[in-house]
N, C-alpha and C positions, 0 to 999 in steps of 0.2 A: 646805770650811772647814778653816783651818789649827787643828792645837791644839795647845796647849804644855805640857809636865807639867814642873813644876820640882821639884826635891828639896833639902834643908837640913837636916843634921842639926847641925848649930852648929859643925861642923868643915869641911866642904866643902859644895860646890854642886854639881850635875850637875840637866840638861836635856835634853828630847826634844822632836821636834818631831813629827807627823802628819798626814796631809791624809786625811781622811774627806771622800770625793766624796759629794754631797748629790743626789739624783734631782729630775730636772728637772718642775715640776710641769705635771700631765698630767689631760686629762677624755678617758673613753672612750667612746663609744658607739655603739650596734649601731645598723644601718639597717631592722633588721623584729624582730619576736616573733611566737610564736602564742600566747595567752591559752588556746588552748581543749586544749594537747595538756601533756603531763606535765614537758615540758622546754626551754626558753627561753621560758616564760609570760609573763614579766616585763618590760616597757622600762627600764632602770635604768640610769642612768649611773654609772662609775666613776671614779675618778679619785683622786691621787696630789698632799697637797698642796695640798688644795682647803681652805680656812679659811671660806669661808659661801658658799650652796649655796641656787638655788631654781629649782623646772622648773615650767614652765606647758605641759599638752597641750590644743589646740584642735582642732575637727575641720573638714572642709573650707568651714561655715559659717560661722567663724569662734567658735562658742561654746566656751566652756571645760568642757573634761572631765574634768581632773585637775591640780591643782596639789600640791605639796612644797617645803619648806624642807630636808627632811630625805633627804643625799645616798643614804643608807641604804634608805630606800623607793621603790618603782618604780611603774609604773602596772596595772596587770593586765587593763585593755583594757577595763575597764565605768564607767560614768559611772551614778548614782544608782542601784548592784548590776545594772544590766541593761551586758549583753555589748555593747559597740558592734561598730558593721557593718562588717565587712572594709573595706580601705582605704586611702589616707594619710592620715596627721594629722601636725598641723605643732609643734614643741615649740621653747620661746625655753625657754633654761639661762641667768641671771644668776651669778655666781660672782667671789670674792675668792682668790687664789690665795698663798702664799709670796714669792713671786719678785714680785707685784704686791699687796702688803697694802693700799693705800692707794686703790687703786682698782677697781671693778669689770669684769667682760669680761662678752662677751656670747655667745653663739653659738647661732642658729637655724636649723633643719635638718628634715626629713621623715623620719618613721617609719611602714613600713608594717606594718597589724597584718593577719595571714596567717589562715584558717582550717585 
């Protein structure tokens, strides 16, 4: 982004100009968690940039186990408080980004939950 600072004090003029590089928007996420141990508990995406934000986790029967709107919340690997079963589960991310405001992305992938 270019930006311009102009000055006037009723006698003269003077101008600057600067280019503030803007990060390119980005979703992150990890390919396993463990639920059951003190540290990477969590499936949580992050991301850079991101303007709206929903995940849906299913598990290999296809039922739904966890869904989010909210990029902030992650899944913690239990579906109605009970711990689901080691595994893969498959999660579809819908998301509106900076760089594409006007329309959605999609991207679905496998997360494996570890004991």
């Amino acid at each position: 982004v270019k930006v311009m600072l102009e000055v006037d004090n009723g006698l003269c003029r003077d101008s600057a100009y600067s280019v503030i590089p803007m990060r390119k928007p980005t979703l992150y996420l990890p390919n396993a968690f463990t639920p059951y141990l003190s540290t990477n508990n969590v499936f949580m995406a992050k991301g850079v940039g991101i303007l709206e934000f929903e995940m849906y986790i299913y598990n290999r029967s296809g039922q739904l186990v966890f869904k989010t709107r909210d990029i902030n919340q992650g899944w913690d690997g239990k579906h109605n408080d009970v711990f689901c079963a080691q595994g893969s589960y498959i999660y579809t991310i819908r998301y509106r980004d900076i760089a594409k405001p006007d329309s959605y992305q999609e991207v679905t992938g496998t997360i494996m939950l570890l004991r």
